[in-house]
N, C-alpha and C positions, 0 to 999 in steps of 0.2 A: 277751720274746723267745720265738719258737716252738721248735718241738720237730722238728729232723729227723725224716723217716720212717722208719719200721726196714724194713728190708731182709732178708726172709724168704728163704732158696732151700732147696730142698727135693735131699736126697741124691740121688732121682732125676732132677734137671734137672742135678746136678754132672758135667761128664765125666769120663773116668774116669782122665786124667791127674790132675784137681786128687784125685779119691776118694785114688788113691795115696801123696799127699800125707801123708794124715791120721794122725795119728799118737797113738797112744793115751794117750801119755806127756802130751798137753795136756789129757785127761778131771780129770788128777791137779791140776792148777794151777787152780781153781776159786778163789777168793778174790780181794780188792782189793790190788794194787798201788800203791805213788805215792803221795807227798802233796801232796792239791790245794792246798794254799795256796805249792807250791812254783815258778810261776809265774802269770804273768799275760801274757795270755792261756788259762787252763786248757787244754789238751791232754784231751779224756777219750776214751776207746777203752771199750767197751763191748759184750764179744762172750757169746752167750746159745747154746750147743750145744746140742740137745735131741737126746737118742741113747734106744735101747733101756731103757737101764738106770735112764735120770732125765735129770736136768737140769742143766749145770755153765754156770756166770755165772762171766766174769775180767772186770774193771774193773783198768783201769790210768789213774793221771791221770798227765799230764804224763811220757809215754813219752818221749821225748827225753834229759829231764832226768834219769831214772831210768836210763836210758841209762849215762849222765857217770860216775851218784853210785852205782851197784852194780856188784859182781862177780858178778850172777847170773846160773846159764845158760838158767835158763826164761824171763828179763827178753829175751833176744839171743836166743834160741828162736823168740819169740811178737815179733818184731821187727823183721822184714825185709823190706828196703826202706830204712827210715829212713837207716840207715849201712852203707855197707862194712862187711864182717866186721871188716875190719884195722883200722878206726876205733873197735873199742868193748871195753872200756870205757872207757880210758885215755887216750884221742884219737888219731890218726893215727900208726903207724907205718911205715916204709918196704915197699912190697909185696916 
C-alpha cells in the first residue's frame, strides 16, 4: 500500500485568520496518542509543526475512538470537526 503525500504549507502562505488560530499551548502536546491496535480500520493523524524553537510531532491513532475512551482536553483540543463539542467524551447530551 503507498504512502499519502505530506502536505507542507508554509506560515507565510497561512492567512491570517487561520495564524490567529494557533495556539501555543499545542507546541506542549508533542508525543503519541491512541492505541493502534484499538481499531480496524486504523484512524492515524499525523501532524509535524516546525516553529522557531524546533520541532513538535503529535501522532494520534484512532482519534475517534480516543475520542469515546478519554477525558482529555488536549485529545477534544486537537479534535475538531470530528464531534460536536456536546458529543464528547461521553456521547451526545441534550444541547
Amino acid at each position: 500500500m503507498g504512502r499519502l503525500p505530506a502536505i507542507t504549507i508554509e506560515a507565510a502562505d497561512l492567512p491570517e485568520d487561520v495564524l490567529a488560530l494557533f495556539d501555543p499551548y499545542l507546541l506542549d502536546l508533542g508525543g503519541t496518542d491512541g492505541d493502534p491496535a484499538a481499531g480496524d480500520p486504523i484512524q492515524y493523524d499525523d501532524l509535524r509543526i516546525e516553529h522557531d524553537q524546533g520541532v513538535v510531532g503529535i501522532v494520534v491513532y484512532n482519534r475517534a475512538i480516543l475520542l469515546f475512551a478519554t477525558d482529555s482536553e488536549a485529545v477534544r483540543q486537537n479534535s475538531p470537526g470530528v464531534l460536536p463539542a456536546r458529543c464528547i467524551p461521553r456521547g451526545c447530551r441534550d444541547a
